[in-house]
C-alpha positions as CSV (number, residue, x, y, z in Angstrom):
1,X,6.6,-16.2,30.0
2,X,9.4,-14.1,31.3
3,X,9.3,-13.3,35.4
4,X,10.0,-9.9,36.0
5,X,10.4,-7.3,39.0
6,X,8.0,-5.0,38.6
7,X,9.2,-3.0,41.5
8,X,11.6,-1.8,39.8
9,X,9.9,-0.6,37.3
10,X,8.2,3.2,38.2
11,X,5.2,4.4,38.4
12,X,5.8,7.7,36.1
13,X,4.2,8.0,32.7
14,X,6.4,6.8,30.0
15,X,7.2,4.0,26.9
16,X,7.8,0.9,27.1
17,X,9.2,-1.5,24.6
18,X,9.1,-5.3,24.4
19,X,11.6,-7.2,22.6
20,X,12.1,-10.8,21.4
21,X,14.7,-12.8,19.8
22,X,17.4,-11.5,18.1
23,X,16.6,-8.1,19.7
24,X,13.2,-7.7,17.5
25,X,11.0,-5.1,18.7
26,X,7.6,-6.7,19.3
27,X,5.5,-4.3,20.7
28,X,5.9,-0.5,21.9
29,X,2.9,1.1,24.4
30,X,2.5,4.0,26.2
31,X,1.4,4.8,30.2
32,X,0.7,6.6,32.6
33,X,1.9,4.9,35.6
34,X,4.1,2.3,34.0
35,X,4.7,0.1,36.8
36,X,0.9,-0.1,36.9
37,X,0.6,-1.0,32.9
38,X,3.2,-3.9,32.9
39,X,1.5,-5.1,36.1
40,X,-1.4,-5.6,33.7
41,X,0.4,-8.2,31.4
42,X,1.7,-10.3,34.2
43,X,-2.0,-10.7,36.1
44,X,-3.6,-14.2,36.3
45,X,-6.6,-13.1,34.3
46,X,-4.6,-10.9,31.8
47,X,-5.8,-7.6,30.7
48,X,-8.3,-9.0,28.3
49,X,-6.7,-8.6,24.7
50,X,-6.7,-11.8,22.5
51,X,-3.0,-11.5,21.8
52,X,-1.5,-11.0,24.9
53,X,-0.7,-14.6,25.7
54,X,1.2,-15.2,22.3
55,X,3.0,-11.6,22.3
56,X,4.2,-12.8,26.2
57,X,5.2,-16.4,24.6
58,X,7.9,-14.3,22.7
59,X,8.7,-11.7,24.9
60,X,12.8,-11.8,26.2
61,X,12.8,-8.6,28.0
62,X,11.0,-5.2,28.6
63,X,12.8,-1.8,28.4
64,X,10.9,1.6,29.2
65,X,11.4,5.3,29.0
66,X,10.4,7.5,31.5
67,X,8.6,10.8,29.8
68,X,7.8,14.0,31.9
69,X,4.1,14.0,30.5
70,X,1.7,12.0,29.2
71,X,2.0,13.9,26.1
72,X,5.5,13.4,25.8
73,X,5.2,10.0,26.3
74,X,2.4,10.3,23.5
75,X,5.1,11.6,20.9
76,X,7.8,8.7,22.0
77,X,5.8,6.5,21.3
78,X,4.7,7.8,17.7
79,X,8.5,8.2,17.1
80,X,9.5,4.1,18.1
81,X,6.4,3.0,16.1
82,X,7.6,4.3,12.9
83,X,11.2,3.7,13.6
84,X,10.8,0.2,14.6
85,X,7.1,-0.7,13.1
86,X,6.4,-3.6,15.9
87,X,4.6,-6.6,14.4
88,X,2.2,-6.4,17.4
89,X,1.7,-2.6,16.6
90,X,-1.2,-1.8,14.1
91,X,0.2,-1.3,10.8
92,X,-2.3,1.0,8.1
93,X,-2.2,-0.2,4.7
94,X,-5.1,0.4,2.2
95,X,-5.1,0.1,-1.3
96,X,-5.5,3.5,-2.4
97,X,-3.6,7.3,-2.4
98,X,-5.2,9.9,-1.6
99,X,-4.7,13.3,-2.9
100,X,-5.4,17.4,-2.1
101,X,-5.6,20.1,-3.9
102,X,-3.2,23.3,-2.5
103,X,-3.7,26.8,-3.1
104,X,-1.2,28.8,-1.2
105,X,-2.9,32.6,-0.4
106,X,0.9,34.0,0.5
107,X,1.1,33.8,-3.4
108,X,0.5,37.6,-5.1
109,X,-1.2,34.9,-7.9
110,X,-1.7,31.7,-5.9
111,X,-2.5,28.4,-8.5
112,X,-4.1,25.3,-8.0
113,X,-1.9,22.0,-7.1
114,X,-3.2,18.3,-6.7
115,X,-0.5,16.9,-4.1
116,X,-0.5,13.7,-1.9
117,X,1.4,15.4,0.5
118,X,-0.4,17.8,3.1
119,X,2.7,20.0,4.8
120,X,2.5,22.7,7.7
121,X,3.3,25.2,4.9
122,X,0.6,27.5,5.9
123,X,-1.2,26.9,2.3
124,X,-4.9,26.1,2.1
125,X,-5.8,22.1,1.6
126,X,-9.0,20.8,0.3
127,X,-10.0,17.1,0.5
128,X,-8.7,14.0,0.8
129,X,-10.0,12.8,-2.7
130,X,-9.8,9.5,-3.3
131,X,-9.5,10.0,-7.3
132,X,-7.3,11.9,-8.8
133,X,-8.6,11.8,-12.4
134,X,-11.8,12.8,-11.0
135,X,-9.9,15.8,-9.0
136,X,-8.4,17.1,-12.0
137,X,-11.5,16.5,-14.0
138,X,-13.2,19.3,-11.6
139,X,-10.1,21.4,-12.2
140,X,-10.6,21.7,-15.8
141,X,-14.6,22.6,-14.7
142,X,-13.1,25.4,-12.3
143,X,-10.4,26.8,-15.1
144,X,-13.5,27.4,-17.2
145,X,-15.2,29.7,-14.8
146,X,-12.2,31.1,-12.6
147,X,-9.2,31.1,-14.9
148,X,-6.2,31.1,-13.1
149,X,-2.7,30.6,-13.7
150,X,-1.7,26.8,-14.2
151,X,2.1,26.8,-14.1
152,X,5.2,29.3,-12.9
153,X,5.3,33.1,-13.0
154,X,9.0,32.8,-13.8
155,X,8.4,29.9,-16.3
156,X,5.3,31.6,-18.5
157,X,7.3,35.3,-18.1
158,X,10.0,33.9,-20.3
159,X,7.7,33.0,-23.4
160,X,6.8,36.0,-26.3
161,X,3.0,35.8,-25.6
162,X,0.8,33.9,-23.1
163,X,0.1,30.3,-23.1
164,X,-2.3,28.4,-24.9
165,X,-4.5,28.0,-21.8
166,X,-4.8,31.9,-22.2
167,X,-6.0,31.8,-25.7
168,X,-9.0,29.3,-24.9
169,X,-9.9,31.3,-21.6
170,X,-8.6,29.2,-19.2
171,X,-6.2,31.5,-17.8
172,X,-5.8,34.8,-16.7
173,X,-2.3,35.0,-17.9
174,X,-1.3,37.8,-15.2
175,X,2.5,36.1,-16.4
176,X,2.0,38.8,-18.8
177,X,0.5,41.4,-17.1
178,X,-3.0,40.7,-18.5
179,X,-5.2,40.9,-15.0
180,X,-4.6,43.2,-11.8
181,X,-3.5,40.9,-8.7
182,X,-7.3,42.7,-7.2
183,X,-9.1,41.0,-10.2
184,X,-6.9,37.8,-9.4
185,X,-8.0,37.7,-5.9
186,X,-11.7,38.0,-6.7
187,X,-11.0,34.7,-9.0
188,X,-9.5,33.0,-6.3
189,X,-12.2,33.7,-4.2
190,X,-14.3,32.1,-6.4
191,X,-12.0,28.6,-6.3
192,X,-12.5,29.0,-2.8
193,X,-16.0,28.9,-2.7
194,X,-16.5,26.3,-5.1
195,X,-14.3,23.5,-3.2
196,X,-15.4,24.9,0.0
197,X,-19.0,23.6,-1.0
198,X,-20.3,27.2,-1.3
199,X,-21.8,26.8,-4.2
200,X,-25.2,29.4,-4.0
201,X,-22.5,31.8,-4.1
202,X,-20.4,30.8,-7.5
203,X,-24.0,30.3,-9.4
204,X,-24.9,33.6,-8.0
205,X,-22.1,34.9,-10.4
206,X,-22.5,32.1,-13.3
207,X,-26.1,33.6,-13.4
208,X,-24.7,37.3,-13.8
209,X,-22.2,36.6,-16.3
210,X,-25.2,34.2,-18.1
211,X,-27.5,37.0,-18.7
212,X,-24.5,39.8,-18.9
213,X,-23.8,37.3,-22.6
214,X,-27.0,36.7,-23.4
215,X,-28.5,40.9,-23.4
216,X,-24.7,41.1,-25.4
217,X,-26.2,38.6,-27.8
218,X,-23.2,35.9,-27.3
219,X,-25.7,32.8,-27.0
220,X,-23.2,30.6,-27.1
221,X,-21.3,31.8,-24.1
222,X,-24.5,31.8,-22.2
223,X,-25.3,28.6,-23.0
224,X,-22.0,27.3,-21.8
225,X,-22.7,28.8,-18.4
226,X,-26.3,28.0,-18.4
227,X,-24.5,24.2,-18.7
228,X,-22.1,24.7,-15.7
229,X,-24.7,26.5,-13.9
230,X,-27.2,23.2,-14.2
231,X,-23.9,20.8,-13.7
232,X,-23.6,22.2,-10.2
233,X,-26.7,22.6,-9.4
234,X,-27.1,19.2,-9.8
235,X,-23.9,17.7,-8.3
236,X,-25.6,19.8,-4.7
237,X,-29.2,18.0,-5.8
238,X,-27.1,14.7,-5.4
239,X,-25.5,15.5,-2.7
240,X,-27.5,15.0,0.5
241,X,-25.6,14.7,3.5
242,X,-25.5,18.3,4.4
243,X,-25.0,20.6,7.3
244,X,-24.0,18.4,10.5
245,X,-23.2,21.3,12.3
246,X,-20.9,23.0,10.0
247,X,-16.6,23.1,10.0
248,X,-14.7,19.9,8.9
249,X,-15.4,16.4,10.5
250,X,-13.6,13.2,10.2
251,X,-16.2,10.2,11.1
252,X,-14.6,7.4,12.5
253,X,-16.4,3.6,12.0
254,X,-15.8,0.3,13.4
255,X,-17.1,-3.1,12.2
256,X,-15.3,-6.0,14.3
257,X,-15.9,-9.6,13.4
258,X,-13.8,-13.0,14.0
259,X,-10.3,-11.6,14.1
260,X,-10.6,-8.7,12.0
261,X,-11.6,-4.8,12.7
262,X,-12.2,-2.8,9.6
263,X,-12.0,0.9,10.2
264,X,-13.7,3.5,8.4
265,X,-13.5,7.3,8.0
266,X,-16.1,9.3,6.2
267,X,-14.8,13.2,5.3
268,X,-17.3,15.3,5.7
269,X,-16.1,19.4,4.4
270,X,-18.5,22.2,5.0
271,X,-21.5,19.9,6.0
272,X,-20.9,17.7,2.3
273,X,-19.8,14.4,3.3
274,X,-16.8,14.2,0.0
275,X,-15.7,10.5,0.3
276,X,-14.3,7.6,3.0
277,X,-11.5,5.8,3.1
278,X,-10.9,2.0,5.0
279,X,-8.4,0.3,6.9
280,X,-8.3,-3.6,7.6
281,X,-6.7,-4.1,10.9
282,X,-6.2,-7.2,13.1
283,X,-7.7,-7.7,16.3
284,X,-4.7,-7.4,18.6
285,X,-6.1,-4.8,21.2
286,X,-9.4,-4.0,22.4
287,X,-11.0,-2.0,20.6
288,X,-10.6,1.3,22.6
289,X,-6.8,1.1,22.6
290,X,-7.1,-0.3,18.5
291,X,-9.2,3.4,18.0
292,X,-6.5,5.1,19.9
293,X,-3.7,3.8,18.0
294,X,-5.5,4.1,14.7
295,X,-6.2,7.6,15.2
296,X,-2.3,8.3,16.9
297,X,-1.2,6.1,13.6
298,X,-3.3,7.9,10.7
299,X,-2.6,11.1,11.9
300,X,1.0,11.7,12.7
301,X,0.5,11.4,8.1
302,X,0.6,14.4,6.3
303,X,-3.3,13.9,5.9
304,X,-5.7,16.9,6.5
305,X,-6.5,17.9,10.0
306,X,-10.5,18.3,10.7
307,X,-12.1,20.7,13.1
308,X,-13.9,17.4,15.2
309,X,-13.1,13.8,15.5
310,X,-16.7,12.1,15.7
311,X,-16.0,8.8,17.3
312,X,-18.0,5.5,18.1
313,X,-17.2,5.4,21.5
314,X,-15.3,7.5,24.2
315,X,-11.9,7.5,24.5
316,X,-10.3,7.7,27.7
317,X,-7.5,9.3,26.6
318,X,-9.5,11.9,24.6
319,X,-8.7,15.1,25.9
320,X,-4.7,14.1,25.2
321,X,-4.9,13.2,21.8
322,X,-6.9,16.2,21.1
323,X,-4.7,18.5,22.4
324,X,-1.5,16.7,20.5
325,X,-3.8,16.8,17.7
326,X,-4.3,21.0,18.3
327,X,-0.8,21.5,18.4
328,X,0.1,19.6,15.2
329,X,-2.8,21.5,13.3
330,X,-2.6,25.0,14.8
331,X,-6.4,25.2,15.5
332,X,-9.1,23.7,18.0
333,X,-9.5,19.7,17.3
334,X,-12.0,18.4,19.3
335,X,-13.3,14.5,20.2
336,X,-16.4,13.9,20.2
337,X,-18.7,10.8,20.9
338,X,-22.0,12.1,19.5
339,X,-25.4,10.3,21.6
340,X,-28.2,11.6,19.4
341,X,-28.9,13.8,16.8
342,X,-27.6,14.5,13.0
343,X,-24.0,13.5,14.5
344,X,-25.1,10.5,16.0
345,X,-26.6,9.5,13.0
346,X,-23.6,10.3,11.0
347,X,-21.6,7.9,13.4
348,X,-24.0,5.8,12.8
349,X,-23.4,5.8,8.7
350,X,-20.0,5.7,9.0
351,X,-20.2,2.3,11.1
352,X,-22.4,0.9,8.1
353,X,-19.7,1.7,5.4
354,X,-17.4,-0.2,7.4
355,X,-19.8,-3.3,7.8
356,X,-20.0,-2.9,4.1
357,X,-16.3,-1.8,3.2
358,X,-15.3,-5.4,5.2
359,X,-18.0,-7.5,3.4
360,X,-16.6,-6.2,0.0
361,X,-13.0,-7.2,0.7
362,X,-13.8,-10.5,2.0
363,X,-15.5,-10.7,-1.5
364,X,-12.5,-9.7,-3.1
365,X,-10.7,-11.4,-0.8
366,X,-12.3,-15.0,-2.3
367,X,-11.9,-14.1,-5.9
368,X,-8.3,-13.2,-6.0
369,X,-7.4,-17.2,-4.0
370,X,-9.9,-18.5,-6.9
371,X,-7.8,-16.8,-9.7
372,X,-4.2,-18.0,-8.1
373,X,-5.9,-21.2,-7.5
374,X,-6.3,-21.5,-11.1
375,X,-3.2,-20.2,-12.0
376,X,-1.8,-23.0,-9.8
377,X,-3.7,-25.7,-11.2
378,X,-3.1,-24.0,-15.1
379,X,0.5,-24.4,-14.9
380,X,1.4,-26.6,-12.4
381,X,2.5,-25.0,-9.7
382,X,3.8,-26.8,-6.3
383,X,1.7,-24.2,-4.0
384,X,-0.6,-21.1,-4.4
385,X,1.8,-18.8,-5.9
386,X,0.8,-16.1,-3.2
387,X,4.1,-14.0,-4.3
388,X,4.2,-13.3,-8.2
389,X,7.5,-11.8,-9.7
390,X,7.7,-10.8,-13.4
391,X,11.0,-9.1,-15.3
392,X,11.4,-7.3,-18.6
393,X,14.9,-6.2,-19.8
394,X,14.7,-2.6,-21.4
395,X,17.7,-0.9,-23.6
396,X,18.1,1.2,-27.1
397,X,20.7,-0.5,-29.4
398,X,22.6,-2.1,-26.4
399,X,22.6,1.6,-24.4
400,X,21.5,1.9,-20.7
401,X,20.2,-1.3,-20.8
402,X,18.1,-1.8,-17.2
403,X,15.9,-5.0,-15.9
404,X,12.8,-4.3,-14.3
405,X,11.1,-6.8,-11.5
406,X,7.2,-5.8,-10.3
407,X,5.8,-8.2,-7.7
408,X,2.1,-8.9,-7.2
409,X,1.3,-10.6,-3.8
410,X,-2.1,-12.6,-2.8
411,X,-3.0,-11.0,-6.5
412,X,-2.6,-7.2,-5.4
413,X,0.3,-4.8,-7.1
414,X,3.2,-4.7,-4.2
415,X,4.8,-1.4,-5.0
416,X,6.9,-1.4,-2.1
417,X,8.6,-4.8,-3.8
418,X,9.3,-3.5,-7.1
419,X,13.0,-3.3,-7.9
420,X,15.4,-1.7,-10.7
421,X,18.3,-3.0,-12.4
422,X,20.9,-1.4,-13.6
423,X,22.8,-4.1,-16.0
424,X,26.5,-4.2,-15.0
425,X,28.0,-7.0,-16.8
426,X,26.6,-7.2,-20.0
427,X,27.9,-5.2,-23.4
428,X,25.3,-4.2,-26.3
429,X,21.8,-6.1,-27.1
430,X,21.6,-9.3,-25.1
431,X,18.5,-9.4,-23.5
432,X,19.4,-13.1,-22.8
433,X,22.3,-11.8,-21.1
434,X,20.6,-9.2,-19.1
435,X,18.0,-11.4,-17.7
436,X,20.2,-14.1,-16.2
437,X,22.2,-10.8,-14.7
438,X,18.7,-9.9,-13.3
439,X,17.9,-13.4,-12.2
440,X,21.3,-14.0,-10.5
441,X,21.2,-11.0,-8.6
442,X,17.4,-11.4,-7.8
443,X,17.5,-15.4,-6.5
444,X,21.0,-14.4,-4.5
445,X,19.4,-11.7,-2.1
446,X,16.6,-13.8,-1.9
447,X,18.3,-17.2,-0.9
448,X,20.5,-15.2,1.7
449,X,16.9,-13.2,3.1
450,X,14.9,-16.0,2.8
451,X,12.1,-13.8,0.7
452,X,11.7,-16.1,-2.9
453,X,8.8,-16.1,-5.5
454,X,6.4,-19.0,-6.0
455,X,6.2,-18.2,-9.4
456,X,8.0,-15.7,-11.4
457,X,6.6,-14.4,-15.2
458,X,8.8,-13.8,-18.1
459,X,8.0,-11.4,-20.7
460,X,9.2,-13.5,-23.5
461,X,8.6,-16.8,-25.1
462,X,10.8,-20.4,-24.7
463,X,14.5,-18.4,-25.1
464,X,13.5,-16.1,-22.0
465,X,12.0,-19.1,-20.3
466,X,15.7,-21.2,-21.2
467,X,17.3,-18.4,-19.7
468,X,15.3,-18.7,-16.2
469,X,15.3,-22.2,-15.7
470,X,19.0,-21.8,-16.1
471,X,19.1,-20.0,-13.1
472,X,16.7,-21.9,-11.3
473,X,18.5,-24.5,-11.7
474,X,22.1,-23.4,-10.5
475,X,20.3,-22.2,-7.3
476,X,18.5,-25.6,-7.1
477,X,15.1,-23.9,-7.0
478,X,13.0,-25.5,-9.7
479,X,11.0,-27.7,-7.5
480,X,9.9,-24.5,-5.4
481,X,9.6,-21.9,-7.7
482,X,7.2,-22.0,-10.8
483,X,8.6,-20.7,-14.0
484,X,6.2,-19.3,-16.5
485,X,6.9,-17.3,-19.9
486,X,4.3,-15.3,-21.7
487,X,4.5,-14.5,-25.3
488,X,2.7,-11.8,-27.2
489,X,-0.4,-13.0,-29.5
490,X,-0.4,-13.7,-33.2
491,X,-1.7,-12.3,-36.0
492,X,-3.7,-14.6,-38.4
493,X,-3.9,-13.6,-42.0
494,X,-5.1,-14.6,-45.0
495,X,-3.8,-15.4,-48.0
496,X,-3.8,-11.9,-48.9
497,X,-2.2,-10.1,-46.3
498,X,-5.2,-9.1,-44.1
499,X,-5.4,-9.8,-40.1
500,X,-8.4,-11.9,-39.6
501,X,-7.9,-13.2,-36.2
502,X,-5.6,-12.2,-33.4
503,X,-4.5,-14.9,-30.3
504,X,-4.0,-14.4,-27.0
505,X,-1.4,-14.2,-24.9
506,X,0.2,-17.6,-25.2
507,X,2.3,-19.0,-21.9
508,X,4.9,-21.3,-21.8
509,X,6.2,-23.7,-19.2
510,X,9.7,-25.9,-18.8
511,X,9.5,-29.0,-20.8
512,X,6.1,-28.3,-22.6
513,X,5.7,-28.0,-26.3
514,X,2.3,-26.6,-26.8
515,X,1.5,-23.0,-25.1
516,X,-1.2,-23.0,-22.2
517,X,-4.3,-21.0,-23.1
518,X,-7.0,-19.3,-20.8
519,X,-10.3,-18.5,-22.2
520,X,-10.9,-15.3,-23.9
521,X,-11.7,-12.6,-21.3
522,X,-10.3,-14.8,-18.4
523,X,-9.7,-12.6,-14.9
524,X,-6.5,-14.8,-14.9
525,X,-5.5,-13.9,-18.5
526,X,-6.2,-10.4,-17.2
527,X,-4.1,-10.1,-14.7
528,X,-1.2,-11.7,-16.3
529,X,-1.2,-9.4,-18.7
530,X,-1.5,-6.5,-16.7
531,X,1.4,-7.7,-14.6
532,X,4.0,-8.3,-18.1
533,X,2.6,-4.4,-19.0
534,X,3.6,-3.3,-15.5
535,X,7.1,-4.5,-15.6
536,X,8.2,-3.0,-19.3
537,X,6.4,0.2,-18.1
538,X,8.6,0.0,-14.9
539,X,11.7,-0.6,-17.1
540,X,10.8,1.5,-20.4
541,X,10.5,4.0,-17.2
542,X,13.7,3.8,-15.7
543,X,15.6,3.7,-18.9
544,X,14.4,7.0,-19.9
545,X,15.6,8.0,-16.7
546,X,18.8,6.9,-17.2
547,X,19.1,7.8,-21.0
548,X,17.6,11.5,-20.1
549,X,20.7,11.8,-17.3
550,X,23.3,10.4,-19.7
551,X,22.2,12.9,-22.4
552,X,22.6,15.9,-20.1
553,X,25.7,14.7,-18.7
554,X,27.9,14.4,-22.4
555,X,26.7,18.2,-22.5
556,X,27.7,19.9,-19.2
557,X,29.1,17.1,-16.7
558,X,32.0,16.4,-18.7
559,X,33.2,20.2,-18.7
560,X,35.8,20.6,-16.4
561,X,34.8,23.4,-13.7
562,X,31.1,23.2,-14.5
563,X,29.4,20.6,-10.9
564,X,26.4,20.1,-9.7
565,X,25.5,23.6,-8.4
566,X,27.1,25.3,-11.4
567,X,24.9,23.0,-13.9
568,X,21.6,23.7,-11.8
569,X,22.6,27.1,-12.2
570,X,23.2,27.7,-15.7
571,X,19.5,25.6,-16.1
572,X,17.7,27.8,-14.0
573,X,19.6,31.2,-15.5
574,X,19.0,30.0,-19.2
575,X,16.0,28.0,-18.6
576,X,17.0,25.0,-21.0
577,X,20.1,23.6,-22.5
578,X,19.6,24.7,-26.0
579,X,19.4,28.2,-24.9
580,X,22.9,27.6,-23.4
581,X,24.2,26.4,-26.2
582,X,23.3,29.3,-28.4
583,X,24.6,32.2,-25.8
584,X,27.4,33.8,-26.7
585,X,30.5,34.0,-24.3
586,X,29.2,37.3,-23.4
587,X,25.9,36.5,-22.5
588,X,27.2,33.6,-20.3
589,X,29.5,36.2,-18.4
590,X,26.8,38.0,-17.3
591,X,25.5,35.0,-15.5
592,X,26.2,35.9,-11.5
593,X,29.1,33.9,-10.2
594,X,30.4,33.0,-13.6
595,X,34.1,32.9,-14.3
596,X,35.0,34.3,-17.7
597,X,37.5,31.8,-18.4
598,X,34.9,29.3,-17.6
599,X,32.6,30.9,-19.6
600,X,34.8,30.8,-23.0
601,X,35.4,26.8,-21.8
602,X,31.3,26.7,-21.7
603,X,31.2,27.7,-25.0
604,X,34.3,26.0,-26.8
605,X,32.9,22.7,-25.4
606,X,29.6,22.6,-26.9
607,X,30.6,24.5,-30.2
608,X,32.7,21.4,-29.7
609,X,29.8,18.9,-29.3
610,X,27.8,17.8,-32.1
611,X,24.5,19.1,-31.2
């Protein structure tokens, strides 16, 4: 352990950052006397957290920053977290995004938006939702009763008639003039109430309209509502936590066991309790500065600010992140830790779901090493291949072609590993080609960061799985990494022509003649498959891309005098490309800003162009 001065140090509230070797930030805290905090590290008897000794082992030096407030010093050191994202920080990763559904009231005819984004825009958010089929699925319920508009004013007022969501009632189609912006109000009202969990109010009005239909004879139409009328009624039947104290509440839950904490937060909205969502975390700090950094962590997000903070415990630095957390929302966030009553209890909940939300991942946990352990023993790997890396090549006759590589580690999708392509060296259809390109670059990086596969998946059969042990070889490799290439089943007919039987997937290893085979239904088989869909959807995905961009570009990009701004410009003015190339040269001089001797070259160049 380093010996330092701490005299020197003051005692002012500020930051301070330790670093180890190679200038590697290790940790970054906050304090209000700092002198006082360090003093704490260098004590005989510590200041109680687990990692402190072997965070000190590694420690070179210690710099701080000296803050005018506490709250200042709050902000710094949200800032150098994300910037430097210290291994002996706590670091949030679940396996799920969230999303929100915006309505923005500044709108003469505001529409409904699932985003996973919440921004200080002013606009109305409701949620988080952990599902967003689900989400969308309550859309298409809320069209049906309150029909607002689903896409652009500007976009819908260029089209002869309304939309097709008009025609089935689904929207109001005020694009075209068909509803008053009062009447439109009143509709979005009634969104309003419906995701704000007011729902005696929106069957108060279903029941209207029901009997208005059924003394007009128009059964049908009541029975539709009597449908959504009994749909909701029952979703609120279902629904029983209810009315702890009213507003918006975030319920915080802790479940600590070994070296592990598993955090949970249950979102209660209008007294309805809508889902949870859980972190894993590990055990680095005691548990009130682990709370404190969670909650500093998670909310500097674009996630939705609640009126209260119900917490397991108090915080001594309560009062400060509430009023950071005030600022950031605009409105009154308070901290509470409850002692009895319906918020006690729901404290109380919320510390259950995180029990259980930690026993089900140490479930999962088990079953994904069980699955690589059988992929290691299957195909003979020389460890448990914790890091999986599959590739597909992607092209149309030889044009744009791309590689794609999707990575799955401990069994989980990696997203944040995934990687495109863009083939460089290689002319026309040679997928062999392209995927020892792919490869090459791939095992390069990876030699010089030190970051390599245990086993990598080819989307191909024993010419794919030539080309990779290739390149295993030249970077001498093949003893660390396993190669593996899977094949697409077979069809088995019969004499006459008919499928009677289809394979599976078959896989193939270096040096083997017969495939390898997993049992029909196999978790393994599963998610081997799943992985070779992911990369050609990742590939088939980013050569659209490229193929969409090149198709626009032999159409304006290549006219001289027409850039960036200019081509956005003409898009948004004509609204596609077609409809620029069937302007005449005097409707593309009345375009503001436009030239007339560029217009005339506009419209030589794609009379020009074959269309």
């Amino acid at each position: 352990m380093i010996s330092i001065d701490l005299k020197k140090y003051p005692l002012a509230p500020g930051v301070y950052l330790m670093f180890g070797k190679d200038d590697e930030v290790l940790y970054v805290g906050k304090a209000k006397l700092l002198r006082n905090r360090l003093r704490s590290y260098f004590s005989a008897r510590g200041d109680g957290r687990l990692h402190i000794p072997l965070l000190m082992e590694k420690v070179l030096r210690i710099e701080v920053i000296i803050t005018d407030t506490e709250k200042e010093a709050l902000l710094l050191e949200n800032t150098l977290i994300k910037k430097y994202r210290p291994h002996y920080n706590i670091d949030l990763r679940d396996d799920k995004t969230y999303v929100s559904v915006r309505i923005d009231l500044k709108d003469p005819f505001p529409m409904l938006q699932v985003v996973r984004q919440v921004k200080s825009d002013g606009a109305h958010y409701f949620g988080p939702y952990s599902s967003a089929s689900a989400i969308r699925e309550t859309l298409k319920e809320i069209y049906r009763i309150f029909p607002l508009r689903h896409s652009s004013i500007q976009r819908c007022s260029k089209r002869s008639r309304p939309c097709l969501f008009h025609q089935i009632g689904q929207c109001s189609a005020p694009c075209h003039g068909k509803i008053t912006q009062d009447d439109y109000r009143k509709l979005v009202e009634g969104v309003i109430q419906l995701l704000e969990g007011r729902e005696s109010e929106v069957i108060a009005q279903l029941q209207q309209r029901m009997g208005i239909a059924a003394a007009e004879m128009r059964f049908e139409d009541a029975a539709r509502l009597r449908d959504q009328i009994n749909a909701i009624e029952k979703s609120v039947e279902k629904q029983k936590v209810t009315e702890y104290g009213g507003g918006n509440q975030d319920v915080i839950g802790l479940h600590e066991d070994g070296g592990e904490v598993e955090v949970t937060l249950l979102f209660v909205r209008h007294g309805r309790l809508i889902g949870r969502r859980s972190y894993p975390l590990e055990w680095k700090l005691d548990l009130p500065e682990l709370l404190s950094s969670f909650l500093q962590e998670y909310y500097s997000r674009q996630v939705i600010l609640p009126d209260q903070l119900l917490l397991p415990f108090t915080l001594e630095g309560a009062e400060l992140l509430g009023e950071w957390l005030s600022e950031k929302r605009g409105k009154k966030v308070r901290l509470l830790a409850p002692q009895r009553g319906e918020k006690k209890r729901l404290c109380e909940m919320a510390q259950r779901n995180a029990a259980e939300s930690y026993r089900q991942r140490g479930q999962r946990k088990h079953a994904r090493e069980q699955l690589l352990e059988e992929l290691r023993l299957k195909f003979h790997l020389p460890c448990l291949p914790e890091r999986i890396e599959c590739y597909d090549i992607s092209n149309v006759q030889g044009n744009q072609s791309v590689g794609s590589m999707v990575v799955l580690l401990n069994g989980e999708p990696a997203k944040g590993e995934y990687r495109r392509f863009k083939i460089k060296t290689v002319a026309g259809a040679d997928d062999y080609a392209s995927l020892l390109e792919v490869l090459r670059r791939r095992l390069a990086r990876g030699v010089d960061d030190g970051v390599l596969p245990n086993m990598i998946l080819i989307d191909g059969g024993k010419g794919q799985l030539g080309v990779l042990t290739t390149v295993l070889a030249e970077f001498q490799l093949q003893a660390s990494i396993g190669a593996v290439g899977i094949a697409k089943s077979r069809v088995m007919a019969n004499v006459r022509g008919k499928a009677v039987e289809r394979s599976e997937e078959r896989f193939f290893l270096p040096g083997r003649k017969n495939p390898v085979s997993f049992r029909h239904g196999s978790a393994s088989l599963f998610l081997l498959e799943r992985l070779r869909d992911e990369a050609h959807r990742f590939a088939i995905t980013y050569h659209r891309k490229l193929r969409g961009k090149a198709s626009l570009r032999s159409s304006l990009e290549d006219i001289s005098g027409v850039g960036p701004s200019r081509r956005k410009t003409l898009l948004k003015y004509f609204g596609s490309l077609k409809k620029i190339r069937a302007a005449s040269v005097e409707e593309l001089q009345q375009m503001p800003g436009m030239p007339a001797g560029l217009a005339e070259t506009i419209y030589r160049s794609l009379r020009e162009e074959k269309p």
